[in-house]
Structure formats: structure tokens, C-alpha cells
N, C-alpha and C positions, 0 to 999 in steps of 0.2 A: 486520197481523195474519196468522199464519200460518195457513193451511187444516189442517185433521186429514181422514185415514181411517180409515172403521171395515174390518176385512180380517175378512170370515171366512168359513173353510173347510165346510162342514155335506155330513156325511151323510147325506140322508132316510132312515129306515127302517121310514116310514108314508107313502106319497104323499096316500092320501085323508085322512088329518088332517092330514097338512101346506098343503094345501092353504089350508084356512084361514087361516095366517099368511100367507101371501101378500098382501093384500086388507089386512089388520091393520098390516101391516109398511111398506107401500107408504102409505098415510097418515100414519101415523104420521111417519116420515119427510118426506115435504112440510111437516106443521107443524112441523116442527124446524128447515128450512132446510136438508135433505139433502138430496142428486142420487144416482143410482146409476151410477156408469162402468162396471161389470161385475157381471152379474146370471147366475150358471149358466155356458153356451157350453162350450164345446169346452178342453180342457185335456190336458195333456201335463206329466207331472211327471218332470221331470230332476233333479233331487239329494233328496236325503234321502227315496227310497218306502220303506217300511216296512209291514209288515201290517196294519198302523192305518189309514195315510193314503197308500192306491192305487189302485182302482178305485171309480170311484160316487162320486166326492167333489166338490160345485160351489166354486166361488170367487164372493166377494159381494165386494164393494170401492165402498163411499160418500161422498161428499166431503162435508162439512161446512167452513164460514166459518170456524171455529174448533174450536178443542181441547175447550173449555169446551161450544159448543153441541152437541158430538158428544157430551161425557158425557151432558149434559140429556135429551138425546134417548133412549140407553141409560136411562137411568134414568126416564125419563117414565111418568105412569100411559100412557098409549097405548102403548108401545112396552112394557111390562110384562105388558098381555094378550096380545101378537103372542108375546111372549119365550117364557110359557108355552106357546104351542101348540108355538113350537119344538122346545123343551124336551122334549117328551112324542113327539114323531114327527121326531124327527131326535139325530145324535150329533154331535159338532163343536167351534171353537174361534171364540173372537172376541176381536179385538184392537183397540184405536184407537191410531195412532200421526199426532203430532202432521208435518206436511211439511214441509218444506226451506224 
């Protein structure tokens, strides 16, 4: 069975209500059978910057067992209340792509 990641790019533009998905997002994920290999850190964008997607941007990258349990997980009541605070105190993009 092939592992999936979830990739996504997020711009806070609330830190104190973002906050709270932090805490939301981070359980959520353990009951799904998520890991996180890269959470925020240090980044350095070499091709495609644009006025969108330049300064202030983290990188999030998840490993799930499967393709299937990464959707589960997106789509889970628990990961549905984390999604919404997202939502409201951050801009951004989220993708699952199944791996190699």
C-alpha cells in the first residue's frame, strides 16, 4: 500500500486564533494515523514567488499509511473543527498526494 501526503502551504493572518487549531489539528491527526515530517521551520522559496505566495508562508507536510486514510482524516468530524479555525485566521492551500 502506498503512503499519501497531506502538503500545505498556510498563511496565518490571526496568530491568536490560530492558535487554537494547533492543539485541534495535532489530535486529530494521531487518530487518523497521521505523522507530521514538517511543521512551519525555515524556508526559502526558489521558483514560482509571486505576491501571493512569498513572505510569511509555513509549509505543513503529513504522512499518512494511505491515500484513503489521509482523505478520512480531512474529512473527519475532528479535523472539520480544526479546519474551521484554520479557515477564519489563516489564507492557504491544501493538497493530498498519493507517494511513490
Amino acid at each position: 500500500m502506498k503512503k499519501a501526503y497531506v502538503v500545505a502551504e498556510i498563511k496565518v493572518t490571526d496568530p491568536t486564533g490560530y492558535a487554537d487549531y494547533l492543539p485541534l489539528s495535532t489530535a486529530s491527526l494521531a487518530q487518523h494515523g497521521g505523522t507530521f515530517l514538517v511543521r512551519g521551520g525555515q524556508r526559502a522559496q526558489k521558483e514560482g514567488a509571486d505576491d501571493a505566495h512569498n513572505e510569511g508562508w509555513r509549509t505543513v507536510i503529513t504522512e499518512f499509511p494511505s491515500f484513503e486514510q489521509a482523505q478520512a482524516w480531512y474529512d473527519s468530524v475532528e479535523y472539520t473543527k480544526a479546519k474551521a479555525v484554520r479557515h477564519a485566521n489563516s489564507i492557504g492551500r491544501l493538497f493530498i498526494v498519493e507517494g511513490a
